[in-house]
N, C-alpha and C positions, 0 to 999 in steps of 0.2 A: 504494500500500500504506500509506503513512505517514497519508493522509487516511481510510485505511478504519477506523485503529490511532485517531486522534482522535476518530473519531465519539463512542465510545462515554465518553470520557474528558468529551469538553464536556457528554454527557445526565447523565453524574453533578454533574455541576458544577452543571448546570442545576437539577440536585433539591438539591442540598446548598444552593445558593443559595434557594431555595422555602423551605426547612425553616431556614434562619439567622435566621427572625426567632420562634423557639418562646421565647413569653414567659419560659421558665423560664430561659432563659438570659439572662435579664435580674431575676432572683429578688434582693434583697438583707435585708439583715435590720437591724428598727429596734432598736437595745438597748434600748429600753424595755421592749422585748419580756420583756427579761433585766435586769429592773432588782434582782433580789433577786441577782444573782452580782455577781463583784468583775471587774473587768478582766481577769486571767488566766482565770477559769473562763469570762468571755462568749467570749475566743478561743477558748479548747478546742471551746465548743458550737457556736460557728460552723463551725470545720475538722469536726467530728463530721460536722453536717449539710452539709456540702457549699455552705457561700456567702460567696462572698471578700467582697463588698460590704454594707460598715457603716455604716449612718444610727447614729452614736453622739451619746448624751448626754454631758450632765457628769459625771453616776455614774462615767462606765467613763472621757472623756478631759475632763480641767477647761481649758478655755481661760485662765481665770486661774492654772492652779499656773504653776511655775517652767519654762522650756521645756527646763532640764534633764528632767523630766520629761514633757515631749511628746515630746522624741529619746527615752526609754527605751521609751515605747509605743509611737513611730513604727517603732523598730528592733523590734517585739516582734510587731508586724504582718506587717512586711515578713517577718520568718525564718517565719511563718505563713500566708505568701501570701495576707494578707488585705489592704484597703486603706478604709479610713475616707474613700467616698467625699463623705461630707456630713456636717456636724451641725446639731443641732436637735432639739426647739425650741430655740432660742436667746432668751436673754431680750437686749435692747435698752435703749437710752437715748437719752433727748432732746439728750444730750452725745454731740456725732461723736467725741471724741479716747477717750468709753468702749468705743464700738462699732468704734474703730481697732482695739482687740486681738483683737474675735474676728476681723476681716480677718488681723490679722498673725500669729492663731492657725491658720489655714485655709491661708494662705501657705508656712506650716512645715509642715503635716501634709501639703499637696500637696489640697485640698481643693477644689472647682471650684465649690462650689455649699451654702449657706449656708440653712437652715430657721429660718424668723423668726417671729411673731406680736405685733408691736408693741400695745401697750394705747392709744399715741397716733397718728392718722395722723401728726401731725407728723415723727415719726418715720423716715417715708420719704425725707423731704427729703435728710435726711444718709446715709440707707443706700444708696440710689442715687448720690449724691456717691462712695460709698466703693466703690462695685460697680463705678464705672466706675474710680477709680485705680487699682483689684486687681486688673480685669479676670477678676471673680468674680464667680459668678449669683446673684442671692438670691432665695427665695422665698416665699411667704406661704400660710402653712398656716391651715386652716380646724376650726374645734371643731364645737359643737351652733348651732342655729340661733338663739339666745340671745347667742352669743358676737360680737363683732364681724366677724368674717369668716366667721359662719353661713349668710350669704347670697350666694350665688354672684354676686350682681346688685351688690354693694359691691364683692366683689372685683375684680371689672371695673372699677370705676369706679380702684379703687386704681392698678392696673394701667396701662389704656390707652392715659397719654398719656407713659408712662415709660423709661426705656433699658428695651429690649428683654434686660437681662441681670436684668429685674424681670419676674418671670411667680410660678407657683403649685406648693404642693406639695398638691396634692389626698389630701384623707384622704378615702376610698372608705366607710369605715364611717360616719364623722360627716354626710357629704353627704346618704348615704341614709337614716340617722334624722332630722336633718331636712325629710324630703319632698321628696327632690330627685333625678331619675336620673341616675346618675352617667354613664352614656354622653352624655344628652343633654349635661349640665353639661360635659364633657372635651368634648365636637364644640365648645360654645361658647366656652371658652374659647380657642380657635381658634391652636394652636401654643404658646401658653403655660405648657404642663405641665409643669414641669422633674421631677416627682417625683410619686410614688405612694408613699399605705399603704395596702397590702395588708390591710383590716381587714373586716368585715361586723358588721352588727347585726341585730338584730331592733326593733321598736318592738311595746308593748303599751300598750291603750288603759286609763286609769286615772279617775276624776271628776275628777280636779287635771290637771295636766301629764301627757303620756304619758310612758314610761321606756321607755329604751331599754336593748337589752344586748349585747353581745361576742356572738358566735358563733364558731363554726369557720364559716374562710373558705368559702362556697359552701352553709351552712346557714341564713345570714338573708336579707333584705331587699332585697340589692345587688345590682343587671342587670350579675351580670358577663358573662353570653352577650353585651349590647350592648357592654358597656365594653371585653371584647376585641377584639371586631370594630371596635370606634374605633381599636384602638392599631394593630390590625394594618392599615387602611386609611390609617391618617396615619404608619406607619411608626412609631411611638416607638420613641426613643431613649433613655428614659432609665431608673430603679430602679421595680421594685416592691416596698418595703420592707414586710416581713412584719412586723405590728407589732398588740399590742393592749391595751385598755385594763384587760381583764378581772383582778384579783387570782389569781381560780382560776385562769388560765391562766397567769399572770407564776410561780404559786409552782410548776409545774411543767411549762416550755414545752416541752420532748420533743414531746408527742402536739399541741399547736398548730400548730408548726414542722412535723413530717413530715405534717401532714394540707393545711399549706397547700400545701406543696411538691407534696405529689399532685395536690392540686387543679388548680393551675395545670398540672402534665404533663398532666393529663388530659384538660383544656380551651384552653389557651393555646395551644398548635401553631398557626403558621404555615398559612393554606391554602393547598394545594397548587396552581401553577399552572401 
């Protein structure tokens, strides 16, 4: 009787386990997003829409104030179930004892993982020195194809021969306006994703340089049909931070926010197995 009373308890398990990898449960939000609010109203918007996990800037947490003031916003989080699991971009320096604070800023907020864009390779030398003392991930986000980590083929090379707590925070909108598909690009860089922005563009063709623009997520340019099928085959573990470059959307992110959110319910689910 007891074995007949199990059956049907493990085929839920069985599904619930299927269905534990639905992207949206791994949603988080970039403040940039929310660069026109102040610290207390990016909380509110966060708790509104439903997403504990915050890619925050300096706007909303300063790695240089006083850490009197990092305990007022770490305690300001926590009473708000929310939790700053990264920041960035972080700006860097050729001086490791400057790039000590945002470690021992990261240290304090309970931080596991660090969004960088160094202007100098050099730069890596001492950020890997410090990833391995902190025993903290760092990663290297990428712009337009212009920018020095526009090219997914550099980033590799940055990468490769580095502590493995040295990988990628892949901006999904920037990859695909520079010409690049973002599933292929994430298959390639092969385990080293520690991060996603959740962004889309479009690209229009101009006589000078093409422009690109912001969209609503699942309106432009980006194979997110492939890119989730990469995440959900390699398992990802980590953020997809809802983030965008757009002014019209920063001055009223509401309708951004609940449409990315949709998006990914819609599309992101786990396949069933």
């Amino acid at each position: 009787m007891k074995k007949l009373l199990l059956l049907p308890i493990a085929l839920a398990a069985a599904v619930f386990s299927a269905r534990a990898g639905d992207l949206v449960d791994q949603l988080a939000l970039q403040t940039w997003t929310l660069r026109n609010l102040n610290f207390e109203q990016a909380v509110k918007f966060a708790v509104k829409h439903g997403i504990k996990d915050l890619q925050v800037i300096g706007n909303h947490i300063d790695p240089n104030a006083p850490k009197e003031e990092w305990a007022k916003k770490k305690a300001a989080l926590d009473a708000a179930g929310l939790r700053a699991y990264t920041f960035g971009v972080a700006g860097t320096s050729t001086d490791k004892e400057k790039n000590r604070r945002l470690f021992e800023f990261a240290k304090f907020m309970g931080i596991r993982l660090i969004i960088v864009e160094p202007g100098d390779f050099r730069i890596w030398d001492n950020l890997e020195e410090l990833a391995k003392e902190y025993d903290i991930r760092v990663a290297v986000h990428n712009h337009g194809i212009k920018s020095l980590y526009g090219n997914p083929a550099v980033v590799k090379q940055v990468i490769q021969h580095r502590d493995a707590r040295i990988g990628v925070c892949m901006d999904v909108g920037w990859i695909t306006s520079a010409g690049f598909d973002a599933a292929k690009v994430y298959r390639e860089y092969d385990g080293r994703v520690f991060d996603l922005h959740l962004k889309d563009k479009r690209v229009e063709k101009t006589q000078g340089d093409d422009v690109s623009f912001d969209t609503h997520i699942g309106q432009g340019q980006a194979n997110y049909k492939g890119l989730f099928a990469e995440l959900h085959r390699t398992g990802y573990a980590g953020r997809l931070a809802i983030e965008t470059d757009s002014g019209d959307f920063a001055r009223d992110p509401e309708e951004f926010v609940a449409k990315a959110k949709a998006f990914v319910q819609a599309h992101g689910a786990a396949p069933v197995k």
